[in-house]
N, C-alpha and C positions, 0 to 999 in steps of 0.2 A: 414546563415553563413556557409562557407564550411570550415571543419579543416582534415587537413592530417592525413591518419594514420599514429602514428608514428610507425618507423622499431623496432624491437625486438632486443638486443645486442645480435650479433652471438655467439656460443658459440664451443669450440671443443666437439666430442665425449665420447673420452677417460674418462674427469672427471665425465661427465653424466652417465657411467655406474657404475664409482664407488657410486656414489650418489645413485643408484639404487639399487643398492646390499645394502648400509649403510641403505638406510631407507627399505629394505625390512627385514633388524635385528634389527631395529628400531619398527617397527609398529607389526610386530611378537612377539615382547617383550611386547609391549602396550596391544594388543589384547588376548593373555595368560592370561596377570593379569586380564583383565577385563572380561575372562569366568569366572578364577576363585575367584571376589569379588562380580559377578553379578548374574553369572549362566547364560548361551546363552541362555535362554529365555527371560532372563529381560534386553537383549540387545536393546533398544528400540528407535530409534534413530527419528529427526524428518523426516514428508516426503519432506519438502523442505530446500533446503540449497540455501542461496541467500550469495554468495563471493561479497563482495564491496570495490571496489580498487577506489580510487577518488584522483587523481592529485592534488598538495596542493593550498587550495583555490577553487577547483573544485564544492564547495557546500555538501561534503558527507554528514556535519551534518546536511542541509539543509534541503537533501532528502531521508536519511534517516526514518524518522518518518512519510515522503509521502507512503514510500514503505512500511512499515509496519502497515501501513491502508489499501492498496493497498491489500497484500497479505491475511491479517487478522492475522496477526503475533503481537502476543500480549505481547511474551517476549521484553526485553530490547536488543538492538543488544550487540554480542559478540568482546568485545574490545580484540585483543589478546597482547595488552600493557598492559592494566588492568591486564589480568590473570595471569602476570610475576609480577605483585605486590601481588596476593592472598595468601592467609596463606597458601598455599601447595608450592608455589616457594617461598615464605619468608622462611620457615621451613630447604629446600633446599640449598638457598642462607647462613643460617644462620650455617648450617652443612658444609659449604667451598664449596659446592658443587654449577656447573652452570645450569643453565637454557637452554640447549639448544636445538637443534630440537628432542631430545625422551619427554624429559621434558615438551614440550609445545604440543608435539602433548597429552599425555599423558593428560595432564592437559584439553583440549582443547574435546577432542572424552567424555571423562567424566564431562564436561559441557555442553556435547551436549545428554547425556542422562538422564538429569532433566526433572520434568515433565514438567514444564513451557514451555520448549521448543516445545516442540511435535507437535506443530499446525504452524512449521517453525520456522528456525532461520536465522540472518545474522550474518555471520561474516567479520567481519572488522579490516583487516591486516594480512588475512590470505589463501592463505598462501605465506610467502616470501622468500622460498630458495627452491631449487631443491628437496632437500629429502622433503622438505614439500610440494612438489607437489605430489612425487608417494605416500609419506602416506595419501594424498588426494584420489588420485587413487585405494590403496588398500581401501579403507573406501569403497568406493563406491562399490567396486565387492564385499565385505562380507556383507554391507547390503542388495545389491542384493540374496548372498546365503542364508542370513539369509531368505529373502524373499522364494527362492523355498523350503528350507528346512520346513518352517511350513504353506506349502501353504495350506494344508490340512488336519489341525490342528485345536482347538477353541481361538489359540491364533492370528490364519491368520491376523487378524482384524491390528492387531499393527504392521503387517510388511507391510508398502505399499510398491509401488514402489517409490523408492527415485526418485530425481528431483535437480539436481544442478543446480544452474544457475551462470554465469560467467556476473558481470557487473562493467564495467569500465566509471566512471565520467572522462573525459577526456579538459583537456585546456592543450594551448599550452604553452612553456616556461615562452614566454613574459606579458602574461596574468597571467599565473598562479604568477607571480615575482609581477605585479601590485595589482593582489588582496591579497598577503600577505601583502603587505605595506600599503594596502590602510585599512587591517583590524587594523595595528599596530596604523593605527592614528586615528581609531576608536574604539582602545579599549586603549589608552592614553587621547584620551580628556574623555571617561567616569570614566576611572578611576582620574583623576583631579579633575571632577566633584565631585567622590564618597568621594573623602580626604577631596576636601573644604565645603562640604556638612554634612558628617556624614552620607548619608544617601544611601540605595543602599548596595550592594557586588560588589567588584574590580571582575575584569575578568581576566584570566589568561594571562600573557605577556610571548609569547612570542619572544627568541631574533633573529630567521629569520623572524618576522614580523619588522621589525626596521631594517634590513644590508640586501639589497641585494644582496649582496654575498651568504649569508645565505642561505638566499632565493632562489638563484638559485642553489644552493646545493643541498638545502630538495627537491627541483625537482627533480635532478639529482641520487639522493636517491630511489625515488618514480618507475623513469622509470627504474632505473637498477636495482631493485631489485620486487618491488611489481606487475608493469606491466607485465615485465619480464616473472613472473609465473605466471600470471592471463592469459597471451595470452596463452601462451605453454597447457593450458587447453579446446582451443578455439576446438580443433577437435574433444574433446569428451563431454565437457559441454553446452548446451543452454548458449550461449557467447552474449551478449549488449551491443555494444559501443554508450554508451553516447557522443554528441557533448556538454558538459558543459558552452563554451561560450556563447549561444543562451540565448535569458532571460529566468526567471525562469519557468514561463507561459510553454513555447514549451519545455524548458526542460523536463519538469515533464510530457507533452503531449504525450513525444516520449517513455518518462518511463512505460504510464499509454499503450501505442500502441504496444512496445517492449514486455511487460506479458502479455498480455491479449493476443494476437498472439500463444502464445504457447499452447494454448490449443489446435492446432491441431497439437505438439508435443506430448502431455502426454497423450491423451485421444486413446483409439481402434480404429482405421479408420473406421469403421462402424460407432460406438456411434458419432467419430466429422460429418460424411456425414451426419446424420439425423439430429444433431445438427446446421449447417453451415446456413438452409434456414433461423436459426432465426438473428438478428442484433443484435451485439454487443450493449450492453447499452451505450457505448462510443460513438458511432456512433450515436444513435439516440440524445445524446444530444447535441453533440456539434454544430446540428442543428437545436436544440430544438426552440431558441429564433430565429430564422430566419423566419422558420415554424408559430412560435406565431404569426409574425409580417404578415406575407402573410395571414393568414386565417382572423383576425383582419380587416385587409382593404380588403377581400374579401366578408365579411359579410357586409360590410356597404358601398358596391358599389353594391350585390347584393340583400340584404334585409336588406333597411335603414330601412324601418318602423320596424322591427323586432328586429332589433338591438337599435335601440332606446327606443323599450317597455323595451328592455332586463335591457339596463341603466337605464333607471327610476326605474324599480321593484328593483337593488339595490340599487341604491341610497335612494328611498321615504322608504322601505318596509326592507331592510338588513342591511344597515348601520347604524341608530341606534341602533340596535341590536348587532351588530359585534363591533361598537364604546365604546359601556358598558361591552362586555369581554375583553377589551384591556390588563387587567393587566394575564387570561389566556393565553388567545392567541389560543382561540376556544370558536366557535358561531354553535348551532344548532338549524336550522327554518325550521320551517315546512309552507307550503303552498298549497293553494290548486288551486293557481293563472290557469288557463286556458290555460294561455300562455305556459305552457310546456307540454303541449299535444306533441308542434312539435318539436322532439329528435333534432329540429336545433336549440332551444333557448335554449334549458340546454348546447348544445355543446359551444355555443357561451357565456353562464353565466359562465362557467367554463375558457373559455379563455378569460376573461376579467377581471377574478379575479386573473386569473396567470400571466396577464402582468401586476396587480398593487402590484403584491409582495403576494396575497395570494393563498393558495390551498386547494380547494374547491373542494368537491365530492358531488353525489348527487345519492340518494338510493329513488324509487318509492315501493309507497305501496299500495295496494289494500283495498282498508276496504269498509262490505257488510253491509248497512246501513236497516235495517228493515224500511217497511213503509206502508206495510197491507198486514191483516191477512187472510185469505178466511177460513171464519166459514163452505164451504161447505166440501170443499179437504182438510182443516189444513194446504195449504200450507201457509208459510210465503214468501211473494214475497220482494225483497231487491233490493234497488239501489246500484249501483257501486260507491265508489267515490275515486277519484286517490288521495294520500296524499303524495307530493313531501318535502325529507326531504335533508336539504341542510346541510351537515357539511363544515363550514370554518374555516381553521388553518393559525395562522402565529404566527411571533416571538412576545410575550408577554411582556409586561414591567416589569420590577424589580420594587418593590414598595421599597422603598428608607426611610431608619426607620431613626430618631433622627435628 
């Protein structure tokens, strides 16, 4: 499915430099207070920043918690709605005083230097105005100095090279207006069910899933202000525009294709060239089950009798065995069967158990069997005997009490 890019709303110069100068007395003001509550060595920020802008209904919460498997990102993502309800902008708000872009950047750079963070963060809704793009921009060049300034230091270790990335979930008007409504009548009949029921938590309603009017607002919302600044970023951030419409399946394919690609962004040209001859783990599997299926029916076009001892030895000789760890979901047998002399029956016992849903490794062992003595020489003369030990894994039963 091809989706247009959409155009960026033009903008004049003039206010753009005023924004520029506002948040460079903005983020100057942030960044003072935070040498001196921190101390610029405990400035520690994460080394990846993943910005997520997702068109309404585009799936952000979706794919969200894809990406943060993906990355290995184990905090919670950074809601910047959320952090305008937190007890530092309640405190704020409650003092008369607003919330607005020193505030939140404020609030936002010292939520970003928790520990939980450290191993990557996303943030999501951020950022949405001009000054919160250059206070974007300066973040990046003082983590960068922070970086040369203690490059050769014992603190080096906590300053890497940062790594932003710029990723837009993207559907177009008409879609995005469908899937708001279409969520409204899916979070009305559950919530119906939850009232005549008793049972269950109602889900939030709400009112541009119900008016599309609304609905094409919170769009119109989205593209002039959130995309807006996500693009204006595209020249100096690793920039992903997601096609949102495609099903979830390719969506998440092009997420998992779009990060994993950057590694011969981030990494030294040297380290990615010696790196490059090896495949992508993405790679080899998305042809994994193809591969199963070819080598399967090449074994038993090319060595039926082989492959036929191969099924008998689990069926008569492992499946009993593997059938009584069921509630495990791991069987280890040892054999000293003959038939695996040849590295093509273990090859082919391990792909037979991987196209029935199990994974099975298999470890050879040597063992020197005494069998006489020579009273002349003392020597002890030993046979060899090969002892093939089979571990198989799968998923386990739950034993099911009361």
């Amino acid at each position: 499915m091809q989706t247009a890019l959409p155009e960026s709303t033009p903008k004049s110069t003039a206010p753009v430099d005023l924004e520029i100068k506002d948040a460079q007395l903005i983020f100057n003001h942030v960044w003072k207070q935070l040498e001196e509550d921190y101390g610029r060595e405990n400035l520690r920020f994460p080394k990846e920043l993943i910005l997520l802008g997702g068109a309404p209904g585009a799936g952000k919460g979706t794919n969200t918690d894809f990406i943060r498997e993906l990355r290995g990102i184990t905090a919670e993502p950074i809601v910047v709605s959320a952090l305008l309800d937190s007890p530092e902008a309640q405190k704020l708000k409650s003092q008369g005083g607003m919330v607005g872009d020193r505030e939140v950047v404020g609030i936002l750079i010292r939520k970003l230097l928790e520990p939980e963070q450290q191993n990557g963060a996303i943030l999501d809704g951020f950022p949405r105005t001009q000054v919160q793009v250059e206070c974007l921009k300066m973040l990046f060049d003082e983590m960068m100095r922070l970086r040369r300034d203690f490059a050769h230091t014992p603190e080096a270790a906590h300053f890497k090279q940062p790594i932003f990335h710029i990723m837009v979930l993207f559907v177009d008007e008409s879609e995005s207006i469908a899937r708001q409504i279409k969520r409204g009548q899916e979070v009305m009949a559950h919530n119906s069910e939850v009232r005549s029921s008793g049972l269950g938590e109602l889900w939030e309603e709400r009112a541009t899933d119900f008016d599309a009017r609304l609905a094409r607002n919170r769009y119109k919302v989205f593209k002039e202000k959130t995309y807006d600044a996500l693009v204006s970023l595209k020249e100096i951030f690793h920039y992903h525009f997601i096609n949102a419409q495609a099903p979830l399946e390719l969506v998440q394919e092009n997420i998992v294709r779009e990060l994993e690609y950057q590694s011969s962004l981030e990494l030294d040209p040297r380290t990615f060239d010696l790196l490059r001859k090896l495949p992508l783990a993405s790679e080899i599997v998305r042809h994994a089950r193809q591969d199963l299926v070819r080598r399967l029916d090449g074994y038993k076009v090319e060595k039926p009798e082989m492959m036929a001892a191969v099924v008998d030895f689990i069926e008569v000789k492992m499946m009993p065995i593997i059938v009584r760890h069921a509630i495990s979901g791991r069987a280890d047998i040892n054999s000293e069967n003959k038939l695996f002399h040849e590295p093509e029956a273990i090859a082919m016992l391990i792909d037979i158990f991987s196209e029935r849903g199990f994974h099975a490794t298999v470890d050879l062992h040597r063992i020197e069997i005494p069998e006489r003595f020579d009273l002349t020489t003392g020597e002890i003369h030993c046979r060899k005997k090969k002892v093939f030990r089979f571990n198989v894994r799968f998923k386990g039963s739950e034993i099911r009490r009361g």
